[in-house]
N, C-alpha and C positions, 0 to 999 in steps of 0.2 A: 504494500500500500504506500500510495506516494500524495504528497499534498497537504494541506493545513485544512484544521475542520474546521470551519466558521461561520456564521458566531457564535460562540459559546453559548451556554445554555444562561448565563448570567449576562447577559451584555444588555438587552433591551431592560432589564430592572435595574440595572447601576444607570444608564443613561438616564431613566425617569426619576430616579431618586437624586440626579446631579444635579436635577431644575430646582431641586429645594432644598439639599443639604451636602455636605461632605459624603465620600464615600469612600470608607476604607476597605479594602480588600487584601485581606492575607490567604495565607496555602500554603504548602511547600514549594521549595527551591524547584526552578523547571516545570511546573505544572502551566505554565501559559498566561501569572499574571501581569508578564513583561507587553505580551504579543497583545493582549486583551488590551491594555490602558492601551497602547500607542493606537489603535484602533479607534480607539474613539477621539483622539486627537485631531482636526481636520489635516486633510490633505498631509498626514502624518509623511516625513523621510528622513531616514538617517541623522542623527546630530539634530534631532528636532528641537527648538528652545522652549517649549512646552512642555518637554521631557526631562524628570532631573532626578539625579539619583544621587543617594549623599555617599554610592562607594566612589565616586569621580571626585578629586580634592577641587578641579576648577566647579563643578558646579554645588561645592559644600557653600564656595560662596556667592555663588550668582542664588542661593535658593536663602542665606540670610539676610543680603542686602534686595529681595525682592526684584531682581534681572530677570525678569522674565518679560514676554512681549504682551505690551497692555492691550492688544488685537486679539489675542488669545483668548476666549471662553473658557477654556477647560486646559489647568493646569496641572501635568502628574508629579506627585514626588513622592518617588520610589523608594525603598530602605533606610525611609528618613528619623524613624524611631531606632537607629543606631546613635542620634545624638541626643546626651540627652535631656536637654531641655527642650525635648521636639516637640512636645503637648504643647506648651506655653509660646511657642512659637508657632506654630499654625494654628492656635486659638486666635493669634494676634493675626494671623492673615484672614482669618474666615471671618473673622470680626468687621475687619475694615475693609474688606475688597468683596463680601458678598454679593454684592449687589453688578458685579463687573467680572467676575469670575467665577467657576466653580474648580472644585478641589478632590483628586483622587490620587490617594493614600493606599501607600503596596506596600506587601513590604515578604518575608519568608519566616519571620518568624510572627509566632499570633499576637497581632496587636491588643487582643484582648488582655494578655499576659502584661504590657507594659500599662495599661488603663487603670490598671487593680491600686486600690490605695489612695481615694480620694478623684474622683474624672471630672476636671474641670474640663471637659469637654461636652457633658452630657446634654444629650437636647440638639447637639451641631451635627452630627454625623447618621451614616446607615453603617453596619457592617457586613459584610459577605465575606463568604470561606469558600475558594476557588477549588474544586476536587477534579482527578485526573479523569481523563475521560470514561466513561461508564459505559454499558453495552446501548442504551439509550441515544448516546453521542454520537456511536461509531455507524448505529444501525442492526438494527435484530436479524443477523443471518446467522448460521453459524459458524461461515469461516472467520466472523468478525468476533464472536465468542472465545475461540480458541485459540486468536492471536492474542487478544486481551489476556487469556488464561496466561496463554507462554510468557508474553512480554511485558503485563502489563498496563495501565492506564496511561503512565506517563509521556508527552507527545515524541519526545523523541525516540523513545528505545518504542513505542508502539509502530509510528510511521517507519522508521528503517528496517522493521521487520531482520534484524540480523540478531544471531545468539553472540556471535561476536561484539558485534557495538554494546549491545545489552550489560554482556561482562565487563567492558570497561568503562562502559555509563554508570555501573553499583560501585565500581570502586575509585571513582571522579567523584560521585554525589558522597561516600560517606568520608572523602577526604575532606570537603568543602565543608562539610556538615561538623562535624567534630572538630577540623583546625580553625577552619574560618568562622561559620557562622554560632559554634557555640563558644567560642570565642568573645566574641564580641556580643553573646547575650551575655553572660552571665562567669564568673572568675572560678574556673576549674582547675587545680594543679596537673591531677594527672589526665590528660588528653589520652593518655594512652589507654590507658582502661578502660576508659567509657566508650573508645574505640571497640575496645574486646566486648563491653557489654554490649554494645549496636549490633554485634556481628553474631553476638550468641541468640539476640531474641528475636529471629527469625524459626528458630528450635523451638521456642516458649510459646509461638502461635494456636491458639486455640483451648489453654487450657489455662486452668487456676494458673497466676501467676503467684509463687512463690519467691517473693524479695529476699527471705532469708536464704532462702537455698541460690538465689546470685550471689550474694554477698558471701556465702560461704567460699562458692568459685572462685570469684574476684578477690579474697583475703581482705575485705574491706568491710568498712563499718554498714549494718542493715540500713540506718537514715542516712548514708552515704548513698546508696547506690535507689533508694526510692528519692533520696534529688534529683541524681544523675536521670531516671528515667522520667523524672517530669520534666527535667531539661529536654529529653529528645521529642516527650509528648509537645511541651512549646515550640520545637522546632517544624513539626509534623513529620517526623518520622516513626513516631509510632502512636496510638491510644489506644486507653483501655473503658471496657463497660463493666459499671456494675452489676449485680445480681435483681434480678424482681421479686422484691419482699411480697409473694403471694400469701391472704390471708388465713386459706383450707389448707398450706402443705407445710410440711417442715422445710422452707425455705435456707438456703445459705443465704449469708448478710453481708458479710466483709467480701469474699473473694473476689475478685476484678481478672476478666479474662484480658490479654494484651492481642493489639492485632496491628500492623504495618502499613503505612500509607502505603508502601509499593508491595502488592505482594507478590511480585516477582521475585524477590528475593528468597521465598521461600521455597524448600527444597523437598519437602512431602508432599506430594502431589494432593491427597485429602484437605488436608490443613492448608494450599494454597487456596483453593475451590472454598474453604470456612474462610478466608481472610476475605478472596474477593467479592464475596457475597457480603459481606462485614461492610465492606469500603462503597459499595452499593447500597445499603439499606443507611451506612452514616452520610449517605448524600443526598438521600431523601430526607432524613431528619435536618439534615442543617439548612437545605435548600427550604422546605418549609419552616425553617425557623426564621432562619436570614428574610424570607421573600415576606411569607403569611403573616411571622411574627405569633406561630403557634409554639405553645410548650413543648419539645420533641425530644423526644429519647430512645438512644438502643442501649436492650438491656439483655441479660442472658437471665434462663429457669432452671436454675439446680437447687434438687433439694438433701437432705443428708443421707440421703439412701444413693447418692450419685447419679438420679434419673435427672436428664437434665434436655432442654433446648438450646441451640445454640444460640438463637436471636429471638429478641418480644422490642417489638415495633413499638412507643409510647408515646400517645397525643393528649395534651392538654389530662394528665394524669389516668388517661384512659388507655387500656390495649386495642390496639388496631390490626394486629397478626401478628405470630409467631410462625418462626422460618425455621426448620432442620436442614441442615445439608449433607449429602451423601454423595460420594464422586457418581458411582457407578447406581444403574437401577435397583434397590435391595427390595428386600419384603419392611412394611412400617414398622419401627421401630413402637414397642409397647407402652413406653414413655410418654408419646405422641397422646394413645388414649388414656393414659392414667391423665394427664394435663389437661385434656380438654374435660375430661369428668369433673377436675377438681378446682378451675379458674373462670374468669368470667373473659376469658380469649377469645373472642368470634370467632378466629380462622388459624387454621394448623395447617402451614406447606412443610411441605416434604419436597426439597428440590434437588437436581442432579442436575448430571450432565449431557443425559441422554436422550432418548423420544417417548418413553413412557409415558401417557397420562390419564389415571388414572382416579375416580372419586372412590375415597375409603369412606368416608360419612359425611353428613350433614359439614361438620366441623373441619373435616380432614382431607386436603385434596394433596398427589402427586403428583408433581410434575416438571418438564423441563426448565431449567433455570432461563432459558433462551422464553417461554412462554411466561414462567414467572412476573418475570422482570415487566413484559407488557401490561398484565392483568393489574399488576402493581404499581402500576404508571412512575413504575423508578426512573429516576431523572440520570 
């Protein structure tokens, strides 16, 4: 596959929401929110002055002393919560140039993570969280299924279709990731560890994470290496979901399953198919959260007898479905009907990778993830 897919699924609601506020938009590194903002720039080309990004030392200061061209509408500045008085600084520009400009804020690591602690900003801005491309994006076929499988959401190791580039794109991203950009979030000593821990929790996909059993690996302290991982969750390289405190079962409470922006990276064929269904269902939640400005949450169902769901879909404190994933066609898993007897869950999928489809009841259907995905108007 060759070409650029556009426009993104977010671009007509950041346009509409630029006519009346700021609009920040964060992601991970490489997911397209470079290509995204210059797009809405007009007549956007190379070296745009419209364009500013604070890793460029000339434009740290064309973006404090306000150099930018007063013809311009829509002004981007890119990775500018790496300085940091950047709140107080672009309060000061939306403040006085609202009315002659509007303002879109990028950035790779979650701006929401720099807001925390008092936002004098609130009331000025939209946020949106830009996610790799989804089966939605690419188009429901299935050789577009199974490229995503192999390679990935991410634009470029998806579009180059090569296992080659793939391998040197995971070890370029978690160089930048750990030297550079957690760097410059937040004062780590050892880089290198948290290097080994990035590369170990692709193995930890899909199941209770256990912090102490890292912390044992790594020879480091247990609130040592649960900072290190909220560090890579603000980066977006990886999050975790809670458990759904169901009221009829003997629910788990604390465990938190971990899953990967890219799950290409992961190496169990099973556990990649639970990641990318994960990265699917968190793009529906934030998409409706970011756009609707509904309560949205993915959560997982285990209870202490270990019967468990992988995913429960949560709106506005209500279940909406719950997803199983299974690579291959199986027979339904009994879990499936113990949960629907014992929760107020409308809907139990059971989804693969194959052509199976199948109604087990009322509550329970099978089916292709490629079909899923439509029925579910996953974004």
């Amino acid at each position: 596959m060759s070409g650029l897919i556009e426009p993104r699924y977010l671009t007509s609601h950041i346009q509409s929401d630029l006519r009346e506020k700021m609009v920040f938009l964060g992601g991970p590194r490489q997911v397209g929110k470079t290509t995204l903002a210059q797009s809405l720039i007009r007549d956007y080309r190379d070296q745009h002055p419209a364009y500013l990004t604070w890793d460029n030392l000339a434009h740290q200061k064309r973006i404090r002393e306000q150099l930018w061209p007063s013809t311009e509408k829509l002004i981007v500045l890119d990775e500018i919560h790496k300085f940091k008085a950047w709140r107080t600084l672009i309060k000061g520009f939306y403040d006085t140039l609202k009315n002659t400009h509007s303002f879109l804020i990028t950035g790779s690591a979650r701006l929401d993570h720099f807001r925390k602690g008092g936002d004098s900003l609130l009331g000025r801005y939209h946020y949106y969280r830009l996610h790799p491309f989804s089966l939605a994006e690419v188009g429901h076929s299935r050789s577009n299924l199974e490229s995503l499988f192999k390679f990935g959401g991410f634009p470029e190791p998806f579009l180059k279709q090569s296992e080659r580039a793939l391998r040197r794109w995971h070890m370029e991203r978690l160089h930048r990731l750990v030297r550079i950009d957690l760097r410059d979030l937040e004062h780590v000593q050892d880089l290198d560890k948290v290097g080994v821990l990035a590369e170990e929790l692709p193995r930890r996909v899909g199941s209770p994470l256990s912090t102490q059993s890292l912390a044992n690996d790594l020879s480091v302290d247990f609130k040592t290496v649960k900072r290190w991982i909220s560090i890579l969750d603000s980066l977006y390289y990886c999050f975790q979901i809670p458990p759904l405190g169901a009221p009829k079962i003997k629910a788990v409470k604390k465990e938190q399953k971990l899953y990967l922006w890219d799950w290409s990276q992961v190496e169990d064929a099973g556990a990649r198919f639970e990641n990318m269904v994960a990265c699917h269902l968190l793009k529906f939640c934030h998409f409706h959260q970011d756009v609707d400005g509904r309560r949205m949450e993915l959560r997982y169902l285990r209870d202490i007898n270990k019967r468990e769901v992988d995913f429960v879909v949560v709106r506005d404190k209500s279940p909406l479905f719950a997803v199983e994933c299974k690579l291959s066609e199986r027979e339904t898993p009994m879990q499936l009907r113990y949960f629907s007897e014992r929760t107020s869950i409308p809907k139990f999928y059971q989804v693969h990778m194959g052509d199976t489809h199948k109604q087990v009841s009322d509550r329970i259907s099978v089916l292709p993830f490629l079909k899923f995905s439509e029925i579910a108007r996953l974004l």
